[in-house]
ZAVOBA-752011 format. One record per atom (N, C-alpha, C): y, x, z. Coordinates in steps of 0.02 Angstrom, whole numbers, plus 50000, padded with zeros to 5 digits. Layout:
YXZ
...
This chain:
525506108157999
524846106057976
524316108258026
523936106158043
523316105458090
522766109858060
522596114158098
522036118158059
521556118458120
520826117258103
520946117358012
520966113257976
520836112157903
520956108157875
520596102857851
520376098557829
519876095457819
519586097357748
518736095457737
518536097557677
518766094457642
518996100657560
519116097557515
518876090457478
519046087557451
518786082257426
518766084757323
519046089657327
518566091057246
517916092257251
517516092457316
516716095757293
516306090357344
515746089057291
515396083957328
514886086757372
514926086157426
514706089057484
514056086557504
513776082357468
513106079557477
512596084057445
512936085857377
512546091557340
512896097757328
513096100357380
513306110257389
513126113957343
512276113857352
511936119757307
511976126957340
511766130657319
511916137657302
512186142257256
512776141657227
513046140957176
513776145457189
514036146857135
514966151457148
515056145357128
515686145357155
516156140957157
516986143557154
517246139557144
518096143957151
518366142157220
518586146757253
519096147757307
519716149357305
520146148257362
520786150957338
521006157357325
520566161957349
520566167457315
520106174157397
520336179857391
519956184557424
520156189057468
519976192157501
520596197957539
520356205157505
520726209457505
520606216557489
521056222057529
520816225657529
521116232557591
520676238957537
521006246657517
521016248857492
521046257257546
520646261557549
520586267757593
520666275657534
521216278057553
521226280557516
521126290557562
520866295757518
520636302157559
521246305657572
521446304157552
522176308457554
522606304757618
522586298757621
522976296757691
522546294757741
521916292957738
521136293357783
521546287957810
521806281757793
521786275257821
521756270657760
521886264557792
521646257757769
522306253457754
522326250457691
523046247457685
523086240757717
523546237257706
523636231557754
523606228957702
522936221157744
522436216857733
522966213557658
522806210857627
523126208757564
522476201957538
522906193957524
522416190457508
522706189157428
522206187857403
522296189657323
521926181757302
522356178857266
522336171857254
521906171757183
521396175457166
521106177957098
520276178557114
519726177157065
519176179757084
518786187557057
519286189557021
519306194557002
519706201757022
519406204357010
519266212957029
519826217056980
520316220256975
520456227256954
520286231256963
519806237356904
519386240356939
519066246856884
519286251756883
519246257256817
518706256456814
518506257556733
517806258256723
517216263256728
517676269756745
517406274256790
517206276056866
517536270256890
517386270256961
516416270356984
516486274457046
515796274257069
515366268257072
515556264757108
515556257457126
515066256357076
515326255656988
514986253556951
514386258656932
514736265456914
514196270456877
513686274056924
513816273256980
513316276957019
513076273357068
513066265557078
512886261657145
513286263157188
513896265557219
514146269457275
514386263757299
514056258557333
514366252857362
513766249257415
513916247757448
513746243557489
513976234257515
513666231057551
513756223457557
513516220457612
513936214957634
513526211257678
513526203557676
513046199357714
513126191257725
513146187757785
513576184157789
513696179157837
513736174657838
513916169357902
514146162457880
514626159957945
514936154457895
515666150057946
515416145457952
515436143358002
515186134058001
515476129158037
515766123358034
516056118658089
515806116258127
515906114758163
515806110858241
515576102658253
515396100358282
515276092858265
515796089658259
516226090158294
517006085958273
517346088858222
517146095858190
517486097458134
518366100658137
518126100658206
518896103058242
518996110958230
518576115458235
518396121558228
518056124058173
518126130758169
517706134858113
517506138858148
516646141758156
516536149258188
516156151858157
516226159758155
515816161858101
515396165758141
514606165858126
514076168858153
513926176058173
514156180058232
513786186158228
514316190758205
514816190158166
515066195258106
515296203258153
515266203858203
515026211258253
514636214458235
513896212058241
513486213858203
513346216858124
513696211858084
513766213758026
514226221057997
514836219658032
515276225858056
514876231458060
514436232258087
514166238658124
513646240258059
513296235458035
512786234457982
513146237157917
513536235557912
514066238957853
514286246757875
514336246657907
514566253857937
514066258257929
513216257957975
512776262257931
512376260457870
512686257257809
512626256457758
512936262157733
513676261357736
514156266957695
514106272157705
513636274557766
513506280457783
513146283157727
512676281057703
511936279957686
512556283157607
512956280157596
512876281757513
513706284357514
513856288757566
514566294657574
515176288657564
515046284257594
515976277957600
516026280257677
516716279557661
517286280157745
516726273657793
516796271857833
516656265457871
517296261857898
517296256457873
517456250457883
517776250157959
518256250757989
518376249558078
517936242958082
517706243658129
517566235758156
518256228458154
518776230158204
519256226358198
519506223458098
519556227658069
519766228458005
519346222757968
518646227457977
518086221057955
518286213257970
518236212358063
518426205958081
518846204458059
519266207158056
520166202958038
520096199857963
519846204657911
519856203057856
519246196757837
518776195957855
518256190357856
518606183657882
518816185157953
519316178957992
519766178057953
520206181357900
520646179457848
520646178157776
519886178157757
519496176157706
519306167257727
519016166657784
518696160957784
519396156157799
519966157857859
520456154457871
520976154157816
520986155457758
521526155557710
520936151357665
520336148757675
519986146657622
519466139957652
519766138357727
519556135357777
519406128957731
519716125657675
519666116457648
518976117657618
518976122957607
517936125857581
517296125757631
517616125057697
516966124957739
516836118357733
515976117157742
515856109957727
515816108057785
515946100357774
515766096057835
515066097157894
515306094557943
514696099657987
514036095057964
514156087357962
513486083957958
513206085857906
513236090257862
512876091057783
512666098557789
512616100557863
512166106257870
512186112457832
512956112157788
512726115857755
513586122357789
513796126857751
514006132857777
514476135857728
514796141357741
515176145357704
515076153357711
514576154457646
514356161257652
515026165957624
515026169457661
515336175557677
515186181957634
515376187657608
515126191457593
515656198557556
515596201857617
516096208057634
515546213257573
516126218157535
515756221157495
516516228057478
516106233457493
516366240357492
516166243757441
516436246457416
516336248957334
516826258357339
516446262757294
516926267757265
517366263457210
518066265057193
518486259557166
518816263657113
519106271657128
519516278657089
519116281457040
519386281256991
518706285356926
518626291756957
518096292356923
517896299856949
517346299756883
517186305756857
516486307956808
516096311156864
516326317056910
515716320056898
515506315556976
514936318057005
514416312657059
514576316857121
515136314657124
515536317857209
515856311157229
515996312457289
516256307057329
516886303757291
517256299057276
517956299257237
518526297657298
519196297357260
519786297057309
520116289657346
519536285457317
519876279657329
519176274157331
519316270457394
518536264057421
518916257557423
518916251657401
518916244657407
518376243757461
518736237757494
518306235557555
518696228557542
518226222157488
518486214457475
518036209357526
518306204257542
517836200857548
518056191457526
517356191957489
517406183457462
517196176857507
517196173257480
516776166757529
516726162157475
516256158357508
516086150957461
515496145757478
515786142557478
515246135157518
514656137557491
514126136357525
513366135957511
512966131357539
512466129857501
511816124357562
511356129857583
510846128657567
510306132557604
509946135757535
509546145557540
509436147457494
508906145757469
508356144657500
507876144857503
507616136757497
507816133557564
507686126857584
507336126057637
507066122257649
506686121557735
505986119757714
505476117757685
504976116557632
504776123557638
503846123057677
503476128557666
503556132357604
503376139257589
503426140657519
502936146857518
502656148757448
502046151257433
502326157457414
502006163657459
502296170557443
501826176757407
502046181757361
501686183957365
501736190857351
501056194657384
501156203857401
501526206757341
502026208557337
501916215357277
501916219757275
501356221457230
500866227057231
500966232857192
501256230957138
501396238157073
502006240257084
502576238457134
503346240757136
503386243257223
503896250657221
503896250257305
504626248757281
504796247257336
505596243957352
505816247457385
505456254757432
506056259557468
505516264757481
505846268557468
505226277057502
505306277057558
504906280857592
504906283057661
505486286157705
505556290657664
506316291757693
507076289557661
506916283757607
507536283357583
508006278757596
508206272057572
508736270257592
508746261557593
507926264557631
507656254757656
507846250157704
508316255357735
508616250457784
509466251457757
509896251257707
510466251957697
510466245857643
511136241457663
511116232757623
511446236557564
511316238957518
511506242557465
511166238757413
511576238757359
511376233157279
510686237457249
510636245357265
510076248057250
509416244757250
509346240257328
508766240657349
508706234057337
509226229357263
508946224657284
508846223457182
509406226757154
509306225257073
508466223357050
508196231557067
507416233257049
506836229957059
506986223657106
506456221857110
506396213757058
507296212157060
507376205557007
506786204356959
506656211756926
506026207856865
505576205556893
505156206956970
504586204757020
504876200257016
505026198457070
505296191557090
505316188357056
505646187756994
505576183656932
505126181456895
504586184756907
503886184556871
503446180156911
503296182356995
503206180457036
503376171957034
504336170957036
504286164457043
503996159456971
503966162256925
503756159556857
503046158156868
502706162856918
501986160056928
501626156356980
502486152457010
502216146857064
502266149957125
502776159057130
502806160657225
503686161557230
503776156457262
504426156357271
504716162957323
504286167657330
504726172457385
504256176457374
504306185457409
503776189457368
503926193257436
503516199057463
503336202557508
503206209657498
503456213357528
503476222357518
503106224257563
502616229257550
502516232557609
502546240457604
502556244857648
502636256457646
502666257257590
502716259757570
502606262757493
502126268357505
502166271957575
501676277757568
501066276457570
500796272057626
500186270057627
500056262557624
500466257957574
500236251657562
499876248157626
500016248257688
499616245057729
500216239957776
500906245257784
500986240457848
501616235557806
501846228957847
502246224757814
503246227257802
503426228357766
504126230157779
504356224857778
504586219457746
505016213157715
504996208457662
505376203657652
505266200657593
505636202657552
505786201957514
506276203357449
507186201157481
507086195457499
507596190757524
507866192657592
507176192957628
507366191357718
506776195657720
506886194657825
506466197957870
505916195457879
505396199257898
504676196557926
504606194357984
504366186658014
504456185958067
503656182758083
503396182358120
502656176258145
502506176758202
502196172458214
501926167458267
501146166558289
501186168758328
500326169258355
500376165758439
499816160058424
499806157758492
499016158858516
498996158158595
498766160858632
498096154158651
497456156658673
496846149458708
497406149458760
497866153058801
498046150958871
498586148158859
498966146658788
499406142058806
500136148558767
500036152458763
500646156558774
500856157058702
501496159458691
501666158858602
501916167258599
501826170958561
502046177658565
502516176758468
503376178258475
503516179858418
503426187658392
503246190158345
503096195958305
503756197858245
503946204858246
504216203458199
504256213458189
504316213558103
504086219658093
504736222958097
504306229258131
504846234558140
504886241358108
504856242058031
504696247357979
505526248257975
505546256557976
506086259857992
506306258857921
505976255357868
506246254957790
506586248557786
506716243757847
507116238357810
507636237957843
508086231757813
508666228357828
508606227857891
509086227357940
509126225858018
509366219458036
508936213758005
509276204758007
509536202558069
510216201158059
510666197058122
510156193158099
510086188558074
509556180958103
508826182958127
508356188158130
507876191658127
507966191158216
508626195758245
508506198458313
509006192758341
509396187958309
509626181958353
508916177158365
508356175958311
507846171858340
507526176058391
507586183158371
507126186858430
507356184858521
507906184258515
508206184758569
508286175658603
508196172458557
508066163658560
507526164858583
506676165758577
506166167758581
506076168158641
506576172958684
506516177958739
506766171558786
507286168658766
507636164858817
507256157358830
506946155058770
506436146858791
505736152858829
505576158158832
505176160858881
504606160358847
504596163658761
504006166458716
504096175358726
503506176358722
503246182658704
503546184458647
503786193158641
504226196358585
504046202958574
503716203658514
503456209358508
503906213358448
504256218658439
504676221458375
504006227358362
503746227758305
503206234458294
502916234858234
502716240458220
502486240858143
501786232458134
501756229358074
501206226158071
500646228358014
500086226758018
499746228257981
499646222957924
499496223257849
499556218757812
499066213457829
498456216357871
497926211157875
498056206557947
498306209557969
498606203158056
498756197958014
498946197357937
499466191757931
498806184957948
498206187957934
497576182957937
497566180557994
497796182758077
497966179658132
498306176658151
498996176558112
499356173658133
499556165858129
499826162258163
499796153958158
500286151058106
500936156058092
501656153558062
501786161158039
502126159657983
502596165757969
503326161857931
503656166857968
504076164857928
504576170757901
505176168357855
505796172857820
506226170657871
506636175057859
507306175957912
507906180857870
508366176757868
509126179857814
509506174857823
510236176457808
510636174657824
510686168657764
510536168957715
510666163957681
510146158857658
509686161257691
508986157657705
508826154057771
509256155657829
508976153357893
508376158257909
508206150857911
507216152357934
506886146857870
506526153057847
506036146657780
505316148157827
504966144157817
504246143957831
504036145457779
503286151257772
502866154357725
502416149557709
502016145557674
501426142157686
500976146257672
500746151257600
500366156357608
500616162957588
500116168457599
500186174857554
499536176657504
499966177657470
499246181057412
499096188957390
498746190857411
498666198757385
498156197957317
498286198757273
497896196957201
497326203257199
497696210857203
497106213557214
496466215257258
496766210157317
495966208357340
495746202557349
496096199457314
495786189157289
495886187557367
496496189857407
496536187257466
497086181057480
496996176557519
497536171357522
497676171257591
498216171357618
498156169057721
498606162257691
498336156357711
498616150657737
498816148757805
499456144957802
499706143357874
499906136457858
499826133757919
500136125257944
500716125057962
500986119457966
501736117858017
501576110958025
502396107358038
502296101358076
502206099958133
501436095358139
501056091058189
500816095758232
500446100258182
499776103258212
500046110158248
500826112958215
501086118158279
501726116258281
502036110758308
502746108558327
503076111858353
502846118158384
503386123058447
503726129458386
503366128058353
503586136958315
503976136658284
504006134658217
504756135758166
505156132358183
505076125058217
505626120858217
505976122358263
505736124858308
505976127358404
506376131858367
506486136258337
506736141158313
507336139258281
507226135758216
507546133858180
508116128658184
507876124758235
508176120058274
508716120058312
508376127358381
508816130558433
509556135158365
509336139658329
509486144558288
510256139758243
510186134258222
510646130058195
511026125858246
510816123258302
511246121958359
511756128358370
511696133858377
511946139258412
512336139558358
512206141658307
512966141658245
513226135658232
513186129758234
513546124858216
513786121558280
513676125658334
514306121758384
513746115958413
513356114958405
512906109958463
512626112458518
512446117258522
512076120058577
512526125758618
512276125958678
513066132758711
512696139058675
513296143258671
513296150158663
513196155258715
512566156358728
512486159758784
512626167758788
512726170758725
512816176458719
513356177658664
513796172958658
514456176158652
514456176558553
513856172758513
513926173058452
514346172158406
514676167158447
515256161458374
515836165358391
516046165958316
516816169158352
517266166458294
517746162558325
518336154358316
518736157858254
518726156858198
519006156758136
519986153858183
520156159758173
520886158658186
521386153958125
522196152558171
522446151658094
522726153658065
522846154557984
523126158857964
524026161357975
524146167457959
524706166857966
525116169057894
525666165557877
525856166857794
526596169757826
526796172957775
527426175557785
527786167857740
528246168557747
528906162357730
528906163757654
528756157157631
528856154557552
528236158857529
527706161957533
527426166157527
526496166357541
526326161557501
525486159557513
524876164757519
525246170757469
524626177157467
525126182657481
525496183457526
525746188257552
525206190657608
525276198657613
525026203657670
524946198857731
524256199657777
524376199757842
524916199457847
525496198557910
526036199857948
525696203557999
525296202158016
525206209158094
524476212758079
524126215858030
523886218758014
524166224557977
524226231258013
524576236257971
524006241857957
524116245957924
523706251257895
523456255757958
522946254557955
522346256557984
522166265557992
522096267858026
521736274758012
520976273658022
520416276057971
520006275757978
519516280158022
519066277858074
518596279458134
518466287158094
């Protein structure tokens, strides 16, 4: 059989969504303290978890996560999945952050490349733009009561077709003001479920009152920008001489977005100005474009922000009137993962094929063996 495979034909690929869906199932690898390695990769034909009800994971947050994406090629001949190096490493000082082993890098890769290639009839067709989000997730897994490290970490990862989260359609954001989303020194830059449960009732309220995306800024001194709820802070300020400078905030409290520093680095190479640095909430009034940046968002364009407690609004354009900014971005940024544009720095990396042991569909890796952990 030819891999990969072609998209399924149970799912109508015109309308994806953003949505779970069923796959053929997941990989899991299991680290246990007592042998300080990693078992061999195991794909589990189930969407469900075995999993004590004492485990950390659940009672104390002791878990961490990440997102990616697979995408095909214009002939559909290939699968490559975006960046996932990066992510590797991103997971790694996550688990730091909340006492988990780390993840090897290789381990990570292997197991993602054997998530998406054992589940390859799920990537969608390349012309429907749309992808196969990814999403590696490390958990405490061994009961334990009292709030010590436990003897035993799950490291699964799922996949499942997606379209786009957000959409490509400006969208209306706004400050929030009565919730911080990370202290100063705490754990604003770790992709941890902590930092993202607490803010659901905002967001929710927010979108009920017409702002489809919401905005954080310090908690200590309410002034400079950290992130959105979703994604990274990114904008666009152009120059009387012609020049385009991208901006993008650099508060030691957020997420560290693979799509955030891959546009940064797009930016650098069409020969825009790149600034990474704290921002102030009021620059947002200078700027020409803003936009979100996440993995399961792309790039959305902001149209405004609202700060309610000072009856403030910043409006921004797109289109006609600044053609170079989001779309140059957004444009270049989706060529480079879907195989249209070259890879100048080595991003895509080729969804292998799988290998099954004989008569045997969810058997172990064959050449993945137990790991000692870094």
């Amino acid at each position: 059989m030819v891999f990969p495979p072609p998209p399924t034909s149970a799912i109508d690929w015109s309308n994806v969504g953003f949505k779970v869906r069923e796959v053929n199932g997941h990989v899991e690898t299991t680290y246990s303290v007592h042998t300080k390695q990693w078992t061999p990769l195991r794909f589990v034909a189930d969407p469900f978890l075995r999993i004590h009800g004492m485990a950390p994971g659940l009672n104390y947050g002791q878990q961490c996560y990440e997102g990616l994406k697979a995408m095909r090629t214009p002939d559909n001949k290939q699968i490559n999945i975006f960046r996932p190096d990066q992510n590797a490493k991103r997971m790694q000082d996550s688990a730091r952050f909340v006492a988990m082993p780390t993840v090897p890098e290789d381990v990570f890769l292997k197991a993602v490349d054997m998530a998406v290639g054992r589940n390859a009839e799920f990537v969608p067709p390349h012309e429907t733009g749309a992808g196969m989000y990814v999403r590696p997730l490390l958990f405490g897994s061994s009961a334990q009561l009292g709030l010590s490290p436990p003897e035993e970490y799950t490291f699964v990862v799922f996949v499942m077709p997606t379209g786009v989260y957000h959409g490509v359609h400006p969208v209306d954001c706004l400050l929030l003001e009565n919730f911080d989303r990370a202290a100063p020194e705490g754990t604003g830059s770790a992709k941890i479920g902590g930092n993202y449960a607490p803010v659901l009732i905002h967001s929710e309220a927010a979108r009920n009152a017409g702002y489809n995306i919401t905005l954080h800024v310090d908690s200590q001194t309410r002034t400079y920008i950290d992130e959105f709820s979703t994604s990274g802070f990114l904008a666009i300020k152009y120059s009387p001489e012609g020049k385009t400078k991208l901006v993008i905030s650099d508060s030691k409290n957020i997420i560290r977005s693979v799509t955030a520093s891959s546009v940064e680095q797009i930016a650098k190479d069409i020969g825009w100005e790149t600034e990474r640095r704290l921002i102030r909430f009021e620059e947002c009034a200078e700027f020409d474009e803003v936009m979100a940046a996440g993995t399961a968002a792309s790039l959305v364009p902001v149209k405004s922000i609202t700060r309610k407690s000072t009856d403030t609004k910043y409006q921004y354009k797109y289109g006609d009137e600044n053609p170079e900014g989001f779309l140059t971005l957004l444009n270049t940024l989706k060529g480079i993962q879907f195989g249209k544009l070259e890879d100048k720095h080595g991003w895509r990396f080729e969804v292998s094929e799988p290998k099954f042991e004989e008569g045997e569909g969810t058997a172990d890796e064959g050449d993945v063996n137990a790991i000692q952990a870094l």
